[in-house]
Residue frames as a rotation matrix with the C-alpha (Angstrom) as fourth column:
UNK 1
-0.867 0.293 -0.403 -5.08
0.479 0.263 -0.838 -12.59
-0.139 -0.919 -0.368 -9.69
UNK 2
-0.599 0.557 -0.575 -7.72
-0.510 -0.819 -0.262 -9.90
-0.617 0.136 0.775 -10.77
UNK 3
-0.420 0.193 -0.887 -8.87
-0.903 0.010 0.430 -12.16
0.092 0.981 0.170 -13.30
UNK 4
-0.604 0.316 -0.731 -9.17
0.274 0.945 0.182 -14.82
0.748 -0.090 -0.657 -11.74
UNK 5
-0.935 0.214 -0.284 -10.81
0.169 -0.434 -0.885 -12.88
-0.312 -0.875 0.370 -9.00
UNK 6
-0.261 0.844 -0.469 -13.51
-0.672 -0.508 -0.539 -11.65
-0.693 0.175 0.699 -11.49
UNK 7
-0.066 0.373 -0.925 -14.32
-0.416 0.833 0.366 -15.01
0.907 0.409 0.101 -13.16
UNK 8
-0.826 0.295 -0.480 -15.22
0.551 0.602 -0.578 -15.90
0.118 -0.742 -0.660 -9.61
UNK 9
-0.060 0.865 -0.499 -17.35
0.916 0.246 0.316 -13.11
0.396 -0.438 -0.807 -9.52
UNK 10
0.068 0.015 -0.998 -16.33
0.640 -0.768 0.032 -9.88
-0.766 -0.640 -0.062 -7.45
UNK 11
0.690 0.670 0.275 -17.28
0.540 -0.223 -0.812 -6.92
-0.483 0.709 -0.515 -9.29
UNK 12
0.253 -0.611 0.750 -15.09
0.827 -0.265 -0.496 -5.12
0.502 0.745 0.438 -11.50
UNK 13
0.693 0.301 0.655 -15.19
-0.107 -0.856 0.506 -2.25
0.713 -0.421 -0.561 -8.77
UNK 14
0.996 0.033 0.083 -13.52
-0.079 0.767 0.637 -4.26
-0.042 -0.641 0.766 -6.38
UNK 15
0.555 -0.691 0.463 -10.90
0.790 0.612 -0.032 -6.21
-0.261 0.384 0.886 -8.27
UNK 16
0.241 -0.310 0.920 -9.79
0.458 -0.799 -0.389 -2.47
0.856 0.515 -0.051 -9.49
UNK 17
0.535 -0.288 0.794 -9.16
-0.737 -0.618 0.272 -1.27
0.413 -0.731 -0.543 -5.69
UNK 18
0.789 -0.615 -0.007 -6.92
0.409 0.516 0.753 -4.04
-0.459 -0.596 0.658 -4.66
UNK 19
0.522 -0.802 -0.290 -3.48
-0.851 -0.472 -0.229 -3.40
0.047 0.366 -0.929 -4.84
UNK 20
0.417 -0.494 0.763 -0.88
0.348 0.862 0.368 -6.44
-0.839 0.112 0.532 -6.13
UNK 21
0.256 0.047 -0.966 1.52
0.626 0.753 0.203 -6.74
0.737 -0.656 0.163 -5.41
UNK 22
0.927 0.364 0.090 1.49
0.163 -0.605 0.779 -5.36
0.338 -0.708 -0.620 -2.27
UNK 23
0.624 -0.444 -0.643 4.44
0.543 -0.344 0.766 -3.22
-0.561 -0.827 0.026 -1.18
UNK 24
0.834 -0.027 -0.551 6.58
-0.211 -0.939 -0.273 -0.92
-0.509 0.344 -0.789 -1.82
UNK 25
0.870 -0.488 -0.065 9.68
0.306 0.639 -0.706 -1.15
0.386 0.595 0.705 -4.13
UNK 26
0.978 -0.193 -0.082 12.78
-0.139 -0.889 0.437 -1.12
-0.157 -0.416 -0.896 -2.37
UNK 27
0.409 -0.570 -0.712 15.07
-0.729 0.264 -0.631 -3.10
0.548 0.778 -0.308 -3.96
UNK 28
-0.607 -0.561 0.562 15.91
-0.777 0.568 -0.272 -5.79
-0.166 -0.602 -0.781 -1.50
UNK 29
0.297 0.684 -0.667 14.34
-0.498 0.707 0.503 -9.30
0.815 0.183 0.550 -2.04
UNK 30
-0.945 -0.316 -0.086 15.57
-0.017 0.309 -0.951 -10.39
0.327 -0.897 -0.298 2.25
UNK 31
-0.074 0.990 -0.122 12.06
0.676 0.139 0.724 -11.33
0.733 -0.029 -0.679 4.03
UNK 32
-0.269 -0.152 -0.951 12.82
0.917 -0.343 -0.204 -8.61
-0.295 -0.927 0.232 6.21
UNK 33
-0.925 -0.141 -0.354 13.16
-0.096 -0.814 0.573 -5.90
-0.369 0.564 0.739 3.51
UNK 34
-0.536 0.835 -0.124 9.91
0.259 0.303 0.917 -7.47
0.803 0.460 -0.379 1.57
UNK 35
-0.045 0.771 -0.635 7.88
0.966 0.195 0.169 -7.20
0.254 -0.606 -0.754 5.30
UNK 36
-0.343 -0.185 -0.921 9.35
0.508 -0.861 -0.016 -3.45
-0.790 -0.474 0.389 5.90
UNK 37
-0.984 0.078 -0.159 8.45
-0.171 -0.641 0.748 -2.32
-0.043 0.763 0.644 2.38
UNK 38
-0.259 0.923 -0.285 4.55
0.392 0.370 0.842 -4.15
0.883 0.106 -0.457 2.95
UNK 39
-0.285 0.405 -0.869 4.57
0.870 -0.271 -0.412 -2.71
-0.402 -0.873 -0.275 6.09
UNK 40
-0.852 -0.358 -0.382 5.64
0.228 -0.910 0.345 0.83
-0.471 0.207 0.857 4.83
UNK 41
-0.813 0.569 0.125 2.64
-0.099 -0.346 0.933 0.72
0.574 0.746 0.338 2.04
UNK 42
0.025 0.866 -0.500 -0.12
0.898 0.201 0.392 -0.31
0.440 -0.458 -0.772 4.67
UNK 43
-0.189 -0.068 -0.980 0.83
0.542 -0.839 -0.046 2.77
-0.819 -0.539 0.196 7.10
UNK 44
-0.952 -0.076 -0.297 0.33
-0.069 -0.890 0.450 4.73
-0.299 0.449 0.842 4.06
UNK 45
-0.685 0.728 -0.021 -2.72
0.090 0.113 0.989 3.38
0.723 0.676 -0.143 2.46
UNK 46
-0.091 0.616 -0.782 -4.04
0.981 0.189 0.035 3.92
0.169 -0.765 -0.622 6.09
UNK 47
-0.246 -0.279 -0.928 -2.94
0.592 -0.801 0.084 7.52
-0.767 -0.529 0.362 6.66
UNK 48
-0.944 0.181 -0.275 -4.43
-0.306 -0.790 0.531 8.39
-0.121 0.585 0.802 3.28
UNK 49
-0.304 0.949 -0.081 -7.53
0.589 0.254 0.767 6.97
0.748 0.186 -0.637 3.96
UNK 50
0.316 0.238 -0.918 -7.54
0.909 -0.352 0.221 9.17
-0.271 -0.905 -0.328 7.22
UNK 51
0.734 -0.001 0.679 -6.70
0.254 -0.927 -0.276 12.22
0.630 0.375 -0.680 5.30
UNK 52
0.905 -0.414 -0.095 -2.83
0.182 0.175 0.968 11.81
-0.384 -0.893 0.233 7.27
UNK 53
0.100 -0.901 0.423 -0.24
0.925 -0.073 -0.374 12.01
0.368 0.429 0.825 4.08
UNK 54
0.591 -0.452 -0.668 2.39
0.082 -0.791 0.607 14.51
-0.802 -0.413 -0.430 5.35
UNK 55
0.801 -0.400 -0.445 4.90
-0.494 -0.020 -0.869 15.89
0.339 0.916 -0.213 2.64
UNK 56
0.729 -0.679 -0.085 7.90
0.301 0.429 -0.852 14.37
0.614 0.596 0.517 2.10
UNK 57
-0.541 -0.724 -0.428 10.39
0.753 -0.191 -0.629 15.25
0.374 -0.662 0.649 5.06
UNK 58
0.422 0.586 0.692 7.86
-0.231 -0.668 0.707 17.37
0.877 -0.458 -0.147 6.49
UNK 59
-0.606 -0.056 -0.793 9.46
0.731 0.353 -0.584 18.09
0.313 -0.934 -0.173 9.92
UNK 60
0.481 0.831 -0.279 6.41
0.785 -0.266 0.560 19.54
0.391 -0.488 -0.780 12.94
UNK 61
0.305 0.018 0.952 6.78
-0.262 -0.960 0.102 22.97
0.916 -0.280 -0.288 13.90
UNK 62
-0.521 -0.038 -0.853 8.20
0.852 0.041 -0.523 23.36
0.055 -0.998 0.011 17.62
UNK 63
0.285 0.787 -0.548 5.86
0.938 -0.111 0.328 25.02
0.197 -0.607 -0.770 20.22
């Protein structure tokens, strides 16, 4: 896809920040499992563009 992406054109900048294929790997190949594991990588690739990643079981302090 990249390749063909940049023999249309789009610069080499670009074609290097997409991400394919898109989701995460969770071993299930059910179109449910395939939409929860694409879902799962957007909410992240959002929350680290917003400066949002939390560790890993990170649980929030109580008040």
């Amino acid at each position: 896809l990249k390749r063909e992406l940049k023999k249309e054109g789009l610069s080499d900048a670009v074609t290097e920040s997409l991400v394919c294929p898109l989701g995460f790997s969770l071993g299930g190949n059910h179109p449910q499992e395939i939409a929860i594991s694409i879902t799962a990588q957007l909410l992240y690739e959002r929350d680290k563009l917003f400066n949002k990643i939390h560790p890993r079981n990170s649980v929030p302090e109580q008040a």
